[in-house]
C-alpha positions as CSV (number, residue, x, y, z in Angstrom):
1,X,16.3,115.8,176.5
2,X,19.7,116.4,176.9
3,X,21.4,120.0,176.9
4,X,23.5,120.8,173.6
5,X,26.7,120.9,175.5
6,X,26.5,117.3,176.1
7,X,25.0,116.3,173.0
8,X,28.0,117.8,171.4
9,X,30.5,115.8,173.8
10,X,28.2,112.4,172.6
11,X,28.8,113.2,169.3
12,X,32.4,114.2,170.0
13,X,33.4,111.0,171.7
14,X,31.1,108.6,168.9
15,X,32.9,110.0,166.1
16,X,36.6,109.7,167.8
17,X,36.0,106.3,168.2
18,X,34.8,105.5,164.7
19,X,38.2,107.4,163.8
20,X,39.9,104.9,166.0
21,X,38.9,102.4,164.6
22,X,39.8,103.5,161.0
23,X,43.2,103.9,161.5
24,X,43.7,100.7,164.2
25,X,42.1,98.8,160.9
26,X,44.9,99.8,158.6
27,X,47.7,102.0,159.7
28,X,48.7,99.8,163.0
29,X,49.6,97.0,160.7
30,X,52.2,99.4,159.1
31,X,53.3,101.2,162.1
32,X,56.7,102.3,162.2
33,X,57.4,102.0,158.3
34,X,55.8,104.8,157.2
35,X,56.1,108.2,157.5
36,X,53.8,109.0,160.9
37,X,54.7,112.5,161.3
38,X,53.5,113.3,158.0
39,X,50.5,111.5,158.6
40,X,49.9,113.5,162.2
41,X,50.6,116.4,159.8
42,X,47.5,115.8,157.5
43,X,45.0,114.5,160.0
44,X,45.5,118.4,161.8
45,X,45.0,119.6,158.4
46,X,41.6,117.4,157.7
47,X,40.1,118.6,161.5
48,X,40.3,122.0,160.0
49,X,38.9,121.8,156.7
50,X,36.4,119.3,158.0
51,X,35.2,121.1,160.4
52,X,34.0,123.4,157.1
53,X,32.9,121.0,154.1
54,X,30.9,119.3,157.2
55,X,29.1,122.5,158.2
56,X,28.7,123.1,154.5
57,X,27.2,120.0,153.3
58,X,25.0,119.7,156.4
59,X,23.7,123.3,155.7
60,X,23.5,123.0,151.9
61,X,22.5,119.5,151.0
62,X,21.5,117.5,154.4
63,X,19.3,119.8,156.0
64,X,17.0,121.0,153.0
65,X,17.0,117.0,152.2
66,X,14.8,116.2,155.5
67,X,12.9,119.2,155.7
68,X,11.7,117.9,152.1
69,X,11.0,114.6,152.9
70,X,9.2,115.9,156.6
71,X,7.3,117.7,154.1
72,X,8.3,121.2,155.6
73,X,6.2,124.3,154.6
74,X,8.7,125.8,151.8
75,X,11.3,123.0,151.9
76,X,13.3,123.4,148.6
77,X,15.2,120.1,146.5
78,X,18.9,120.4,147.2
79,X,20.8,122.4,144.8
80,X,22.9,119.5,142.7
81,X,24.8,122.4,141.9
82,X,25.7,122.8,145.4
83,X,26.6,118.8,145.5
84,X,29.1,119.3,142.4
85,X,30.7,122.2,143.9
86,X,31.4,120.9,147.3
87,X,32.7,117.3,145.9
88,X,34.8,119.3,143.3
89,X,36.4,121.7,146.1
90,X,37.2,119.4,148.0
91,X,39.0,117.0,146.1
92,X,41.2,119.8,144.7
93,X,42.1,120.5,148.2
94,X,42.9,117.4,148.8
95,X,45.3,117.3,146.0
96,X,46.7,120.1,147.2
97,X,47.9,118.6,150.6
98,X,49.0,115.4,149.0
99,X,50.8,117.5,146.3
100,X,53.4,119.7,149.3
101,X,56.7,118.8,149.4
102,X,57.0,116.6,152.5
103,X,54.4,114.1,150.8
104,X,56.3,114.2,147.8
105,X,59.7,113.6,149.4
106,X,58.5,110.3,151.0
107,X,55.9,109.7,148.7
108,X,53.7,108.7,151.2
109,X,50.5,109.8,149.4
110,X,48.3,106.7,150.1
111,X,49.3,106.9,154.3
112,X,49.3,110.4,154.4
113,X,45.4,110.1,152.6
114,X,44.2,107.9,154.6
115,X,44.9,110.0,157.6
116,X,43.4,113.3,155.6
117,X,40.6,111.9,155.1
118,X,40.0,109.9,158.3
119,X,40.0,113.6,159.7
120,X,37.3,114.6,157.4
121,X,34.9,111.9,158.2
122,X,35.7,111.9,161.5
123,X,34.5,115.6,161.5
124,X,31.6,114.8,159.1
125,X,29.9,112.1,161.7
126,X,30.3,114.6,164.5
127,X,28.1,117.4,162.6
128,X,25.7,115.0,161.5
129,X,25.7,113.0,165.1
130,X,25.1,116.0,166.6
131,X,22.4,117.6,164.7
132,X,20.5,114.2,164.3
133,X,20.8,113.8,168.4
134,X,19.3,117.6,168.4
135,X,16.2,116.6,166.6
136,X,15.4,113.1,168.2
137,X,12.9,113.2,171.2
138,X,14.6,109.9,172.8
139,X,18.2,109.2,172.5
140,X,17.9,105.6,173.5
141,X,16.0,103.9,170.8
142,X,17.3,101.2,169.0
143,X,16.6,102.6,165.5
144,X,18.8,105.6,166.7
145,X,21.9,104.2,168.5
146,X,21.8,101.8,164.6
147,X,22.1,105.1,163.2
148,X,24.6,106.7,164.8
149,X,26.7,103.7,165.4
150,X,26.7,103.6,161.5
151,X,27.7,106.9,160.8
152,X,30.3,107.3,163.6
153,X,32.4,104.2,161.5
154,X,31.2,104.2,158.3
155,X,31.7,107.8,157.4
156,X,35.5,108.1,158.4
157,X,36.6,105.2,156.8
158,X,34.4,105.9,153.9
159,X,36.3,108.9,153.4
160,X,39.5,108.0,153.7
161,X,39.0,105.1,151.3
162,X,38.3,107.7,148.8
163,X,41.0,110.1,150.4
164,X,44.1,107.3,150.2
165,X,43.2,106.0,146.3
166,X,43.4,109.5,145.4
167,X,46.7,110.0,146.8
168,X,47.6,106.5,145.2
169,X,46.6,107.7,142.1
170,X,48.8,110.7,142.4
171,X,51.8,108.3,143.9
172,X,51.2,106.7,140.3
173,X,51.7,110.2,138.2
174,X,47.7,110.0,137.2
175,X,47.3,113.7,139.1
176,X,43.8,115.4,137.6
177,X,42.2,112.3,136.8
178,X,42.6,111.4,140.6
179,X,40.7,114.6,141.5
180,X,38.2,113.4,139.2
181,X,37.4,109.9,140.2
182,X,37.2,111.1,143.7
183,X,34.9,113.8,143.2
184,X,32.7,111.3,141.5
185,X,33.3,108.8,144.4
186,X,32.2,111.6,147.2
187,X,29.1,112.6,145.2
188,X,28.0,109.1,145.7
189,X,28.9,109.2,149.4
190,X,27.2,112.9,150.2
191,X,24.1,111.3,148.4
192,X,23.9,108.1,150.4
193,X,24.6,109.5,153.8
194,X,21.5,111.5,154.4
195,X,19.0,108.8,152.4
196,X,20.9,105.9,154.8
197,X,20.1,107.8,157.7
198,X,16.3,108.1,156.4
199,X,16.1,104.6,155.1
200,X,18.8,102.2,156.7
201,X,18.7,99.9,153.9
202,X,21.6,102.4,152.2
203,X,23.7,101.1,154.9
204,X,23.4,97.7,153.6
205,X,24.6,99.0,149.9
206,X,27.4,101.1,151.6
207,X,28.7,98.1,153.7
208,X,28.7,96.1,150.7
209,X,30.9,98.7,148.6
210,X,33.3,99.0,151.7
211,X,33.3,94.9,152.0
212,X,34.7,94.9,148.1
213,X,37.3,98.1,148.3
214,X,38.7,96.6,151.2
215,X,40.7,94.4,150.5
216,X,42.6,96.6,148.2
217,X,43.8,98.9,151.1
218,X,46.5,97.4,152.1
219,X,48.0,97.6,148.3
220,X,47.8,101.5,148.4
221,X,49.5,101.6,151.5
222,X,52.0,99.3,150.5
223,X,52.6,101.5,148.1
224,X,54.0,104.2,150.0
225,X,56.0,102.3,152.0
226,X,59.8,102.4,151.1
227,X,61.3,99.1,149.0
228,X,64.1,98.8,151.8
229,X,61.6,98.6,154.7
230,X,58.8,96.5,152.9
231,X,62.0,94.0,153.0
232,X,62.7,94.1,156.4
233,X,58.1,94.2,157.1
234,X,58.5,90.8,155.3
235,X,61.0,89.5,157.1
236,X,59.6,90.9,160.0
237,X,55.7,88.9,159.1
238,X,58.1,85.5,158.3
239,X,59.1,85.4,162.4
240,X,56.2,86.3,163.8
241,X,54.3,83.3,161.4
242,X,57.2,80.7,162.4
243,X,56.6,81.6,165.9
244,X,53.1,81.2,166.0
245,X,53.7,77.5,164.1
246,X,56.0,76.9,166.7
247,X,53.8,77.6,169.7
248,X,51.4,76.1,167.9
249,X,53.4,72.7,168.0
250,X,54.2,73.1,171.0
251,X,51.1,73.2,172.2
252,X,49.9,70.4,170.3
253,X,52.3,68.3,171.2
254,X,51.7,69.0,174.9
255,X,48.5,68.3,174.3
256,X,49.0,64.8,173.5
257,X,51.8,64.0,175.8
258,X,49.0,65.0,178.4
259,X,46.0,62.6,176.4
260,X,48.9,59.7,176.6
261,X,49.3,59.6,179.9
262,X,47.5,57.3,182.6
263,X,48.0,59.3,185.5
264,X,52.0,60.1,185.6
265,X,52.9,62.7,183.9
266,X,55.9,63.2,181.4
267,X,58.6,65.6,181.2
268,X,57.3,68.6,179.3
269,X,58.8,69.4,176.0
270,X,59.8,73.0,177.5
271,X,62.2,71.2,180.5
272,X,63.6,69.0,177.6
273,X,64.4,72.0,175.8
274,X,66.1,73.7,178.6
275,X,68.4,70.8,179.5
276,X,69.0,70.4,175.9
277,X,70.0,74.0,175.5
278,X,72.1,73.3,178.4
279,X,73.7,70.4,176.9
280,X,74.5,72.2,173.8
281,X,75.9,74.9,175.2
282,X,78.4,72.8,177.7
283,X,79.9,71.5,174.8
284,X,80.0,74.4,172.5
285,X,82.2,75.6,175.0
286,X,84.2,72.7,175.6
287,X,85.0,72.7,171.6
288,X,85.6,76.4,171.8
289,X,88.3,75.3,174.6
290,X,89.3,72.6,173.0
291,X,90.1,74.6,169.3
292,X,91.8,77.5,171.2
293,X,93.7,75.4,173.1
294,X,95.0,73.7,170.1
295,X,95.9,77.0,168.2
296,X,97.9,78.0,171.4
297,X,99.9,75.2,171.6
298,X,100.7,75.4,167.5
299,X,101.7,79.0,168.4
300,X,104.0,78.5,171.0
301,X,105.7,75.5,168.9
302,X,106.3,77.6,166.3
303,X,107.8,80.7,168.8
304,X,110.3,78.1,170.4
């Protein structure tokens, strides 16, 4: 068995990666038209407070769950109480951070959620990776890597769906009933975490939710995202796809020059460009000398 020190660096390094992978999912594809610093801003703010609502809901609602269902001598239900309150707190907090002026100003709520509550997963899969590595005999079973594997990137990006359609809510002026609709969302997700873990059919459901929120991601953070740069993203996406046709032809039409042959091959498409370009520009230039030379001579007819 390992020590604790390095069963908290597994668990550290497991649930940075399923962090990583949350925001390469979503916020690369927007990078550099949003506003990052912001973003940075919130994710510092969601270590911190999920470093607490993940102690508390391990303490208060995970552990007393599989002590009850090991059958533990004096194991107690989970106070529902105790669900409502955390799931309440923390959604107000949330709104809280989403409400401050620098949010406001850009109104990146959705971008600045998803980093939030990327944060607070990322720091709920680290307490629950670490405490589940604490009680297994064997970290290299199947069953368990599953497990873990499943909370380190289902959690975070669980949480920060829930985290970014609350701040698109607010973005939309639809403030309190944001905080509830999320609270009701994380009640859900505190429940299923702990019976998934126990039964890894939940994963199955939980995948299945993620698989039909998805795509409507990228319309809250396109949300956030400024009219003036979502015209120049467009425009930005039109290149890139003409490019890719082009290279695509290209390559295509390489491909049959090379099936054509029978054993010579023909000039490449690329060298004919090139000498083309050539071409073109040789007598671009000889226009350009031609026109100024004409406007010249008009000049100095006129001056005489």
């Amino acid at each position: 068995m390992l020590s604790e020190n390095m069963l908290f660096q597994v668990a550290t390094f497991v649930s940075l990666i399923g962090m990583t992978l949350g925001w390469r999912g979503v916020m690369t594809k927007y990078s550099g038209f949003y506003d990052l610093p912001t973003a940075w801003n919130q994710m510092f703010w969601g270590i911190i407070i999920g470093m607490v609502y993940a102690t508390t809901y391990y303490s208060s609602l995970v552990d007393p769950y599989f002590k009850l269902i090991a059958e533990v001598e004096g194991a107690q239900v989970p106070n529902p109480g105790s669900l409502l309150i955390l799931a309440v707190v923390l959604s107000v907090t949330v709104h809280l951070l989403l409400r401050r002026e620098r949010v406001r100003k850009g109104g990146s709520h959705p971008t600045s959620g998803w980093a939030l509550g990327l944060a607070i997963g990322g720091m709920t899969s680290m307490v629950l990776i670490f405490r589940f590595l604490q009680y297994e005999e064997s970290i290299f079973s199947v069953r368990l890597l599953l497990t873990i594997a499943a909370i380190a990137i289902i959690t975070p990006r669980c949480e920060a769906m829930i985290t970014a359609h609350q701040g698109f809510m607010i973005l939309n002026g639809r403030k309190w009933g944001a905080v509830f609709r999320s609270a009701t969302w994380r009640i859900g997700l505190l429940v299923m975490i702990p019976y998934s873990i126990a039964n890894p059919f939940g994963w199955v459901f939980i995948g299945s939710m993620l698989m039909i929120i998805d795509p409507k991601i990228e319309d809250w953070v396109w949300a956030s995202i400024p009219k003036p740069a979502r015209r120049r993203l467009r425009r930005i996406w039109a290149s890139n796809e003409r490019e890719k046709r082009s290279e695509k032809s290209f390559d295509e039409e390489n491909l049959v020059q090379l099936q054509d042959s029978t054993g010579t091959l023909k000039q490449e498409p690329e060298e004919t460009s090139k000498s083309t370009t050539v071409v073109q520009n040789i007598t671009y230039n000889i226009h350009d000398s031609a026109i100024s030379g004409d406007i010249n001579t008009s000049f100095n007819s006129e001056n005489e």
